[in-house]
N, C-alpha and C positions, 0 to 999 in steps of 0.2 A: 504494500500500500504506500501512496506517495499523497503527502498533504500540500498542496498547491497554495499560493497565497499572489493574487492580483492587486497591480496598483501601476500608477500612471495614467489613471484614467483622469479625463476632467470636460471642462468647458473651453470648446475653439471655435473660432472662425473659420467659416468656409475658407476654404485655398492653405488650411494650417497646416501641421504635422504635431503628431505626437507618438510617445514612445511609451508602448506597454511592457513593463517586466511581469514573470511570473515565477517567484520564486521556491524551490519544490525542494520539502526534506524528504531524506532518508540515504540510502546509500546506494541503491541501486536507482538513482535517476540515470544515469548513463547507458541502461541499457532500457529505457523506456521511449516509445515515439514521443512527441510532443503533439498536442493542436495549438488550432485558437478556434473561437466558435464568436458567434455572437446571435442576442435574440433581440429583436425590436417589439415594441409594445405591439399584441394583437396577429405576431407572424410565429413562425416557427423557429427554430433552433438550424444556425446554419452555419456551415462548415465556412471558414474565413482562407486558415494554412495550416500546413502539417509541415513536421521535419522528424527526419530521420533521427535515430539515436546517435549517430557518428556527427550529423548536421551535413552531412555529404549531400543529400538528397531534399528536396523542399518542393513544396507543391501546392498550389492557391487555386482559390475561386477562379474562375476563368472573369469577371466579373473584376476582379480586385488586382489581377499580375498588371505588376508595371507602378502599383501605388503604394502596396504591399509592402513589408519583407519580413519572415520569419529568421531570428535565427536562435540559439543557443550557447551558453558557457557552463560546459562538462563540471568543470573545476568550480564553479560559482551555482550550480546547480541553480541553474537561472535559463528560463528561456525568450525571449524579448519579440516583441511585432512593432514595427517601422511602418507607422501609414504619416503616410504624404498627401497633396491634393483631398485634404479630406471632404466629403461635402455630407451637405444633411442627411442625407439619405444614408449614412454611413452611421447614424447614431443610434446606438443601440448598448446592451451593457454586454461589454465581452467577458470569454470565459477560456481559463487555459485548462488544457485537459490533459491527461499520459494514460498511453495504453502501452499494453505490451509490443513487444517488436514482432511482426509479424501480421497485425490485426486490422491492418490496412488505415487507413487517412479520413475518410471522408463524412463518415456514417459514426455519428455521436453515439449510438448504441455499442460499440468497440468500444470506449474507452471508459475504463473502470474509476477513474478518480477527475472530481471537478474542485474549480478554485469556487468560491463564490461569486467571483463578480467582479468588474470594474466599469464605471458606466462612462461611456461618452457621447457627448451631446455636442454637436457640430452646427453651427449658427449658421444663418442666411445672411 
């Protein structure tokens, strides 16, 4: 089991960037996948990025590549999301998740442990 804890979240203006950490105990984060998820008020639960356990591998929304970026620090047991160009439509409270290696990316019923939350709210 891996305890996830989110933060970086806040209030921006359209065209801003911010940076989400999500930082995860235990001792085997290194050999768990990473996501990010996020849910808007009244929508479902949806896959943002995923990265590999090494960070070799990474993969997004088709929606979000190019604004995106997932990445991870093995050693700081931290996995971080880089959005740029944010715009409203992008607000919603995000969630960092760890599944085992092997369980695939996209599909939030894979992964066994959630952070609570971090919201962000993107201005017009």
């Amino acid at each position: 089991q891996v305890q996830l804890v989110e933060s970086g979240g806040g209030l921006v203006q359209a065209g801003g960037s911010l940076r989400l950490s999500c930082a995860a105990s235990g001792r085997t984060f290194r050999s768990y996948i990473m996501g990010w998820f996020r849910q808007a008020p009244g929508k479902e639960r949806e896959f943002v990025a995923g990265i590999s356990w090494s960070g070799g591998n990474t993969y997004y929304a088709d929606s979000l590549k190019g604004r995106f970026t997932i990445s991870r620090d093995n050693a700081k047991n931290t996995v971080y999301l880089q959005m740029n160009s944010l715009k409203p439509e992008d607000t919603a409270v995000y969630y960092c998740a760890a599944a085992p290696a092997g369980m695939g990316y996209f599909n939030p019923t894979k992964y066994d442990d959630w952070g609570q939350g971090t919201q962000v709210t993107v201005s017009s």
